[in-house]
PAGUGU-186937 format. One record per residue: residue number from 1; x, y, z of N, C-alpha, C in turn. Coordinates in steps of 0.001 Angstrom, whole numbers. Example, Ala and Ser with C-alpha at 12.3 -4.5 7.8 and 13.67 -1.06 7.14 Angstrom:
// PAGUGU-186937
1;13190;-5690;7800;12300;-4500;7800;13200;-3300;7800
2;12850;-2250;7080;13670;-1060;7140;12900;30;7870
// end
This chain:
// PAGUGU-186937
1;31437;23107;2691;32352;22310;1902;32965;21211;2769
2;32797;19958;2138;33584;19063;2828;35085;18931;2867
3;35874;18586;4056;36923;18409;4029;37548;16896;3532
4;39045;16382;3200;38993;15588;2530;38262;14102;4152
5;38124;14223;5038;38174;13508;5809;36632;13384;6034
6;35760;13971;5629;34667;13806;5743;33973;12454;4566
7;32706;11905;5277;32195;11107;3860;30752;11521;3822
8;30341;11445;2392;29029;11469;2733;28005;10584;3393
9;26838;10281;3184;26286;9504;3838;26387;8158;3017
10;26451;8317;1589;26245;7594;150;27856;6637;535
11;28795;7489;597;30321;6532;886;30013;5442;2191
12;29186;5808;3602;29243;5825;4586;28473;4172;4577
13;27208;4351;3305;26175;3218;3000;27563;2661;2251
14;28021;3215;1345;28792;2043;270;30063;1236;943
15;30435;1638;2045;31484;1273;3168;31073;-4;3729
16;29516;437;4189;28996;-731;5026;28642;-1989;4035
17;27993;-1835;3353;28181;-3206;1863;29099;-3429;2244
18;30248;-2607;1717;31823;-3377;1194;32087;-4361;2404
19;31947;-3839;3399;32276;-4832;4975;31599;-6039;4907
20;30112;-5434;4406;29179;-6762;4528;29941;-8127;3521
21;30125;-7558;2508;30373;-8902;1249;31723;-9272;1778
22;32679;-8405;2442;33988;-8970;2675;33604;-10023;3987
23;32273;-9922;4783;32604;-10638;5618;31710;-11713;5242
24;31204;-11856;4169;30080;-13193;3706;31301;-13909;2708
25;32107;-13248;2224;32863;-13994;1349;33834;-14631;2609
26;34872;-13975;3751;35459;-15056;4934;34574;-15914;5298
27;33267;-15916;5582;32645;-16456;6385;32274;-17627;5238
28;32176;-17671;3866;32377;-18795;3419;33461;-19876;3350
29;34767;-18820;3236;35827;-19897;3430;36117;-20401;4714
30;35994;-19706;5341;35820;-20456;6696;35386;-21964;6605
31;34040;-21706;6497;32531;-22908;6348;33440;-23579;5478
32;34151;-23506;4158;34825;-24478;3581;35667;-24936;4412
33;36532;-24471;5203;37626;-25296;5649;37230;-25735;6906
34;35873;-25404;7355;35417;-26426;8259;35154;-27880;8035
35;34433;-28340;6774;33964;-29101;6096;35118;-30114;5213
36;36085;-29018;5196;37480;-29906;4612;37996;-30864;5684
37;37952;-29880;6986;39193;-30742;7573;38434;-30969;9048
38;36730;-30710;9057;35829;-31388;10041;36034;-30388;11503
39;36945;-29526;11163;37352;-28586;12436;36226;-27246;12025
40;35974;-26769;13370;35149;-25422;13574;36067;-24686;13550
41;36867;-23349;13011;37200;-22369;13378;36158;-21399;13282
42;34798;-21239;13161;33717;-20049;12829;33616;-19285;14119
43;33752;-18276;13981;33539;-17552;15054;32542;-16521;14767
44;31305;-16849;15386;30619;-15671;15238;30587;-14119;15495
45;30880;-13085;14799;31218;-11739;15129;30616;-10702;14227
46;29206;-11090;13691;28356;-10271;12968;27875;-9123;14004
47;28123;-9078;14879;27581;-8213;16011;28334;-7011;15738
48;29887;-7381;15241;30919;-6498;14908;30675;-5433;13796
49;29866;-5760;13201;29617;-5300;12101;28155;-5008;11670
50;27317;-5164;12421;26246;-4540;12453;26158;-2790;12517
51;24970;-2329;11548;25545;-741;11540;24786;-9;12932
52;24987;741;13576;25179;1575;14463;23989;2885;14284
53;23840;2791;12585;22357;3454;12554;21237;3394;12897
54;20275;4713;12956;18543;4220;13458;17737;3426;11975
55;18434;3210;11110;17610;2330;10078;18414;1407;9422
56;17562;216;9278;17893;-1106;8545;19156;-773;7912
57;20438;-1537;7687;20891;-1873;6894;21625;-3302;6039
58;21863;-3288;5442;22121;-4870;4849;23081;-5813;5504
59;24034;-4917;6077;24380;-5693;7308;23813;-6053;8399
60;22748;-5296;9139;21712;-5603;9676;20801;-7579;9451
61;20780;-7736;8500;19812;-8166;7682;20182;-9344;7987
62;21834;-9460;7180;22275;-10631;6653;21803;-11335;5838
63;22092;-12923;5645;21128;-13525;5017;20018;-14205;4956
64;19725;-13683;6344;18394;-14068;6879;16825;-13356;5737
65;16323;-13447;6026;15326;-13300;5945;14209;-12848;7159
66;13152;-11692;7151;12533;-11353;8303;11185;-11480;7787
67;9752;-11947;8217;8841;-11517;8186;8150;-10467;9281
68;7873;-9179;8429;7515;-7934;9561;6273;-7528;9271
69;5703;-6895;10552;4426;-6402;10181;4549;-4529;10285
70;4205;-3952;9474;4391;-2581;9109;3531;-1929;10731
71;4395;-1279;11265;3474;-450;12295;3203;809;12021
72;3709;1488;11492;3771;3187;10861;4660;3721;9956
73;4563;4283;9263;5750;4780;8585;5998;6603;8854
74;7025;6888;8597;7758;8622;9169;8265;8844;7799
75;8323;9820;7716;9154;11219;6862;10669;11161;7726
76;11662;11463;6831;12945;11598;7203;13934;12295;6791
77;14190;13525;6632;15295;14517;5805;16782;14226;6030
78;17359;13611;4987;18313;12986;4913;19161;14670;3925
79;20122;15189;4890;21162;16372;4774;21713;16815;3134
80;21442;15565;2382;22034;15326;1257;20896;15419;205
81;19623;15590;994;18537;15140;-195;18199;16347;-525
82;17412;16533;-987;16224;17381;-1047;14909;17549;-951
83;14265;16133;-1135;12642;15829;-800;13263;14527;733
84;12311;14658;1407;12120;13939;3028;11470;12427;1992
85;12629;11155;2754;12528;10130;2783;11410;9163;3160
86;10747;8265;2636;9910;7607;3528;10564;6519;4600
87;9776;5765;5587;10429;5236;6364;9361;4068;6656
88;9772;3050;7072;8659;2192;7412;9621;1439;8710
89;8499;1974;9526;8638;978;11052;7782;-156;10936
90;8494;-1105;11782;7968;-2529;12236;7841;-2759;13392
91;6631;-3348;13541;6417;-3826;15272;7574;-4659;15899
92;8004;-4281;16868;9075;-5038;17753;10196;-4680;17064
93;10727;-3670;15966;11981;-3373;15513;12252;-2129;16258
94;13463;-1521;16121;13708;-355;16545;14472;649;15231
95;14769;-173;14071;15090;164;12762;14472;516;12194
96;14346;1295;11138;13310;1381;10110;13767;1461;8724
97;13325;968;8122;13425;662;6331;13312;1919;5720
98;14893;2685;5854;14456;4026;4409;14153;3230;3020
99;13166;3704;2201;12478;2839;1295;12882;3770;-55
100;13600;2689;-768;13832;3568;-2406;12933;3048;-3012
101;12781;3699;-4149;12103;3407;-5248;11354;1943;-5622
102;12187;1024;-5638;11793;-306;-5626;11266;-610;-4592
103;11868;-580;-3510;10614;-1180;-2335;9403;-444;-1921
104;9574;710;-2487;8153;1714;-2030;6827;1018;-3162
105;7818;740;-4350;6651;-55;-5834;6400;-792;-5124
106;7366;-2003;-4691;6830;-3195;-4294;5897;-3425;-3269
107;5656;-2413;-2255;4998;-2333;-1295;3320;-1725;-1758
108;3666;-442;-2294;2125;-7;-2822;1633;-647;-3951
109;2337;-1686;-5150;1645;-2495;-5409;874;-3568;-4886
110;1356;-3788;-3796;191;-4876;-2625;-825;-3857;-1902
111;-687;-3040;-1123;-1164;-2153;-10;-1554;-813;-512
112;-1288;-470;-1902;-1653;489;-2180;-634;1923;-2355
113;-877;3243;-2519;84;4111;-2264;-134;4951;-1095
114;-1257;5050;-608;-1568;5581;284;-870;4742;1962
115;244;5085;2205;928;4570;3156;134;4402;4823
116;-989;5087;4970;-2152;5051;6222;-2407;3582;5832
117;-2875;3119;4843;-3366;1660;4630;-2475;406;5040
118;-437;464;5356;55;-116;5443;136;-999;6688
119;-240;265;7315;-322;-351;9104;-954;-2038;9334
120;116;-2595;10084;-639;-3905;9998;-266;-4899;8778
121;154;-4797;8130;461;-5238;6643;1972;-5982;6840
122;2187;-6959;6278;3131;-8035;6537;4099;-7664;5007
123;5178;-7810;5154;6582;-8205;4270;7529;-8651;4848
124;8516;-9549;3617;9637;-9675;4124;10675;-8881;3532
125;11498;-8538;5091;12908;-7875;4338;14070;-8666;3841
126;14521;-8867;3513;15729;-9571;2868;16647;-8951;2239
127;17732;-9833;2049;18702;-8802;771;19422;-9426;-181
128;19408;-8693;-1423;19903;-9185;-2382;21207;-8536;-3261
129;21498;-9475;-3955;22641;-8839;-4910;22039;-7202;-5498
130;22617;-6169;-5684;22123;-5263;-6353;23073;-4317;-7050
131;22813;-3653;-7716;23876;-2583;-8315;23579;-1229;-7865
132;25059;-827;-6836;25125;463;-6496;26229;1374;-6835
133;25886;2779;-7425;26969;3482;-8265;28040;2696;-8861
134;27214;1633;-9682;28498;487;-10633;28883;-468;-9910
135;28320;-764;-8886;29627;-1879;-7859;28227;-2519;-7950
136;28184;-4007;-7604;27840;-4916;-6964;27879;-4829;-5443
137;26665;-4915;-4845;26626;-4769;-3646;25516;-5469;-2668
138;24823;-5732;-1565;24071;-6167;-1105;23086;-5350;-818
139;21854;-5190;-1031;21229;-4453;-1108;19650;-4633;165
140;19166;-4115;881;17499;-4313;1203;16253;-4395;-40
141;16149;-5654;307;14847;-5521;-595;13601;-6218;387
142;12211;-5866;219;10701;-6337;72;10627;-6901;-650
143;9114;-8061;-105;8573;-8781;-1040;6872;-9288;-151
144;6208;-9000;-872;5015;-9346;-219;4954;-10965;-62
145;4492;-11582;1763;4669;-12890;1312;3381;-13449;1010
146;3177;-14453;559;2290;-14961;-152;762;-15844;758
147;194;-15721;725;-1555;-15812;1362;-1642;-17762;571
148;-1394;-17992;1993;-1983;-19790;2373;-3191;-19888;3002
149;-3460;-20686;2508;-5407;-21015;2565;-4901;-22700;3028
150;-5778;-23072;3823;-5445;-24735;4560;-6606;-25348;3217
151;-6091;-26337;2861;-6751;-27241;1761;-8133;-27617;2415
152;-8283;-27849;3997;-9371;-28168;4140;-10530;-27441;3666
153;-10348;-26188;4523;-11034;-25149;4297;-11847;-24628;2827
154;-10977;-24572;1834;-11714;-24258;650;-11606;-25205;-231
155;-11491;-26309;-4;-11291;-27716;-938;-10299;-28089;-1982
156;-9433;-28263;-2262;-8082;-28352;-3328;-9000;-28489;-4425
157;-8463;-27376;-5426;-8882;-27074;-6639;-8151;-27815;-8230
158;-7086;-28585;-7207;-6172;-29469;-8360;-6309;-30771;-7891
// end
């Protein structure tokens, strides 16, 4: 039984959002009142707030955008679950993407379901607006990126 001082892991994720959007919403007014009055006060301190976990999170992310190449993916028993998590590592990360529902679709609709096939396989992580237990929140998402062909090569078809 938890005590009242304990959180779960679910509060622990919904904590780190809340930090994230509180610090994208300063970090806009900031940028406004740079632009008002031509002065820098921005101080960079996303470092502050980066999470401290072994996997991705949306603070992690920011609003960047990453293109990654899948190196392996792991099983992960998360205390709270009951079935073991998937996980997807990236070459040169040390994070890994616990993968819900949506990004596991989005992924084995390109690569398949069979996760052996992923290795090597390119996405980007990013993050978006999403809805978590009712709140608005920032969320990890995938997206397969898209296959450029040089015009020379196969001749422009338009």
């Amino acid at each position: 039984m938890m005590n009242n001082w304990q959180r779960t892991q679910e509060e622990d994720l919904a904590h780190a959002q809340w930090a994230d959007q509180i610090d994208q919403e300063n970090r806009r007014w900031i940028e406004e009142y740079d632009q008002r009055t031509g002065e820098s006060k921005m101080v960079d301190r996303s470092e502050m707030y980066k999470s401290n976990s072994e996997f991705l999170a949306a603070a992690d992310v920011g609003d960047r955008e990453f293109k990654m190449k899948i190196s392996h993916t792991k099983e992960h028993q998360f205390d709270d679950r009951q079935t073991p998590s998937l996980v997807v590592m990236f070459e040169g990360a040390e994070k890994g993407l616990v993968l819900n529902k949506t990004n596991f679709k989005r992924i084995a609709a390109a690569y398949g379901t069979d996760d052996d096939n992923w290795k090597g396989q390119a996405v980007i992580v990013y993050t978006e607006p999403v809805e978590y237990q009712g709140k608005e929140t920032m969320g990890l998402r995938v997206r397969i990126p898209k296959q450029t062909v040089e015009a020379e090569d196969t001749g422009v078809p338009f």
